[in-house]
N, C-alpha and C positions, 0 to 999 in steps of 0.2 A: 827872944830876939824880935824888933818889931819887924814889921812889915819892910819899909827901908831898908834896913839894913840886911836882913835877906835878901832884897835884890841886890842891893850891893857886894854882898858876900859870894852868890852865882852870878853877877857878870863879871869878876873876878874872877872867879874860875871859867868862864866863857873864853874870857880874854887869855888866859894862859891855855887853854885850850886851843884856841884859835892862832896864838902866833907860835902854840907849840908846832901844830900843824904848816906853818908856812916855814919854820926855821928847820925843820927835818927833809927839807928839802936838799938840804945843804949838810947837817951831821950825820953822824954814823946812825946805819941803820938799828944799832942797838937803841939811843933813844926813844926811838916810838914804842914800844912794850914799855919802858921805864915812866915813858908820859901819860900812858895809860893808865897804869897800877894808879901812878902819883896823885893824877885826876882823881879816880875813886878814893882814894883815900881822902880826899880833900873833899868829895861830896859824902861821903859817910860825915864826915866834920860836921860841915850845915845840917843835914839831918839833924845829928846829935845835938847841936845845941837850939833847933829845931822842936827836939823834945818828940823826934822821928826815929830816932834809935833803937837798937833792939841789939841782941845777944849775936843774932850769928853777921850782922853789919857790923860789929862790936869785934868780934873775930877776925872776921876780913880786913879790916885795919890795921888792926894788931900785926897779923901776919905780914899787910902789905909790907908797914911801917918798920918790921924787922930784916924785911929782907932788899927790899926795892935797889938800896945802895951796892946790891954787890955787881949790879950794872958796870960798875965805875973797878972792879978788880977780876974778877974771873966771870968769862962769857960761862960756862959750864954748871957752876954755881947760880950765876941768873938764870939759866936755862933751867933749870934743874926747882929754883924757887917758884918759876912762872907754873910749873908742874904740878908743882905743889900748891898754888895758889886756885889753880882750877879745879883741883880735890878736897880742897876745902868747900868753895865756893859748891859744888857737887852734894859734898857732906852737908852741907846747912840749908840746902834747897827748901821747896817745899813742893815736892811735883803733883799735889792733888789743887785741883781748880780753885781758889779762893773765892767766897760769895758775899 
């Protein structure tokens, strides 16, 4: 991807970011957890076609990308994903200092 259109592809996401944040003013508080995931998921994206990707950002997507929607039918089920999505993200750390 050239240079352009990476910016263009993160103000993009800036921008849904940004009026995610102003329109959750106003929706159920279930949104914002679902904005977030969705954001990441969407910057894993750039990365990846970035040629930034890796296996466990690879994963985190994957999982966001199967689960994010159940926002939209059982709170308990999103709860329960969001759980699962921090135990992931846990699982694929890297907690030693990178140099």
């Amino acid at each position: 991807m050239n240079r352009i259109k990476l910016e263009e592809r993160v103000f993009e996401l800036v921008g849904y970011m940004v009026t995610s944040g102003r329109n959750l003013l106003n929706e159920t508080p279930l949104y914002g957890p679902f904005r977030l995931v969705d954001a990441a998921s969407r910057l894993i994206s750039i990365l990846e076609e970035e040629g930034v990707g890796s296996d466990r950002l690879q994963a985190m997507r994957t999982e966001i990308d199967a689960g994010k929607y159940s926002v939209m039918s059982d709170v308990e089920e999103f709860e329960s994903f969001l759980d699962s999505l921090v135990d992931t993200l846990v699982d694929h750390a890297d907690f030693e200092e990178r140099r």
